[in-house]
C-alpha positions in Angstrom: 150.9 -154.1 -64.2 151.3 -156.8 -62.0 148.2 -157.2 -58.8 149.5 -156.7 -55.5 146.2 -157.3 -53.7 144.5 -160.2 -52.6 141.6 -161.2 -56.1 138.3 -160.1 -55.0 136.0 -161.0 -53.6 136.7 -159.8 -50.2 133.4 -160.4 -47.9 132.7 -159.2 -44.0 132.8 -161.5 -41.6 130.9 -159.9 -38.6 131.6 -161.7 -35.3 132.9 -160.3 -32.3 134.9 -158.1 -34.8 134.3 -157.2 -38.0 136.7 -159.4 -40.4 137.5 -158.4 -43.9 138.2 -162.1 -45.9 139.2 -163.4 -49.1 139.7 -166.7 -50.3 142.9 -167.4 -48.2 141.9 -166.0 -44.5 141.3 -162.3 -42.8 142.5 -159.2 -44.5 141.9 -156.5 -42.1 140.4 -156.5 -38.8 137.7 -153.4 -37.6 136.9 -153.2 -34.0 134.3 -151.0 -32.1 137.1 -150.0 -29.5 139.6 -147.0 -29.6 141.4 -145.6 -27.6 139.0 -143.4 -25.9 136.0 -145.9 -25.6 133.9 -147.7 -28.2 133.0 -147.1 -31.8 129.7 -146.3 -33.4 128.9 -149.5 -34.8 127.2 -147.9 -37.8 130.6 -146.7 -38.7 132.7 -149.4 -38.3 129.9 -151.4 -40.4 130.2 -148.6 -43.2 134.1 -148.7 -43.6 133.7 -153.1 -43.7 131.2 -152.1 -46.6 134.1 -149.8 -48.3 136.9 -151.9 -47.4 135.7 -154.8 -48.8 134.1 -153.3 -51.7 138.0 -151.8 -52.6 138.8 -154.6 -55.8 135.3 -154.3 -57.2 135.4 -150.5 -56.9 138.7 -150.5 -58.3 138.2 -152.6 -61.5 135.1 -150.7 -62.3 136.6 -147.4 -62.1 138.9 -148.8 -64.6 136.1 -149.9 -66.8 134.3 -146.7 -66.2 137.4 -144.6 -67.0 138.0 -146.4 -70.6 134.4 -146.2 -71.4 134.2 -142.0 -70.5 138.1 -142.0 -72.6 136.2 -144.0 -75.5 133.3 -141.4 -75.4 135.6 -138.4 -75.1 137.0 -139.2 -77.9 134.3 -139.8 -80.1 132.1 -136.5 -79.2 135.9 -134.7 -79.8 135.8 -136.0 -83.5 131.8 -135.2 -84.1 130.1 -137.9 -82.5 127.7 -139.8 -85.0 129.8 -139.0 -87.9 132.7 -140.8 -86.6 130.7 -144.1 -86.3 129.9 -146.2 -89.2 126.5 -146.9 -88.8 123.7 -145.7 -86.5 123.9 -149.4 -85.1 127.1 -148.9 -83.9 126.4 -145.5 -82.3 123.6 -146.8 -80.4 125.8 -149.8 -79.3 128.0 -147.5 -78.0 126.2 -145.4 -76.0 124.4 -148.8 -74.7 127.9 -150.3 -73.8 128.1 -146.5 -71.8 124.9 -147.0 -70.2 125.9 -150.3 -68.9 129.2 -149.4 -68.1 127.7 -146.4 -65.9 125.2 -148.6 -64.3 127.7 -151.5 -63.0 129.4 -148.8 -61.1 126.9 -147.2 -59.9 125.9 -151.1 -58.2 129.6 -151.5 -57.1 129.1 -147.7 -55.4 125.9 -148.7 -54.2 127.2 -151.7 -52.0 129.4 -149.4 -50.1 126.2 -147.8 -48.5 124.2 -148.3 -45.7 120.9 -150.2 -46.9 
């Protein structure tokens, strides 16, 4: 499957609006006005955070998916059993582990710190 999204990273640019960039220029644009008067900042500050987030969340929800699919599979067909050696096991769940904390840094960085 072909990318048809600008490549990460995408960072906030926070002048008098709040820019969304990547490599090549300005993405989206978020202001604090509507229609009815001004935005909370704090909100428009939050969806910059998950906007620009969007490729990294994306290819780690991929990596996170194969990773659960790998582990589904082998707890389907009797866990340790399936695995050749207790080294291999434990490399597993360790390649789990650090599968489930990289997402939940990606996850993190769409939140207010």
């Amino acid at each position: 499957m072909t990318k048809r999204y600008s490549p990460a990273p995408w960072r906030i640019d926070n002048e008098e609006a709040i820019r969304i960039r990547d490599a090549s220029g300005t993405l989206a644009t978020l202001t604090h006005l509507t229609r009815t008067g001004r935005r909370d900042p704090e909100e428009v500050a939050a969806n910059a955070r998950l906007i620009a987030t969007a490729p990294e969340l994306r290819e780690q929800l991929r990596l996170t998916l194969a990773s659960l699919f790998a582990a589904i599979n082998l707890l389907e067909h009797d866990g340790k059993r399936v695995v050749a050696s207790d080294r291999m096991f434990e490399q597993m769940l360790d390649d789990y582990q650090r599968t489930a904390n990289a997402a939940r840094e990606v996850l993190l960085k769409t939140e207010d710190h």
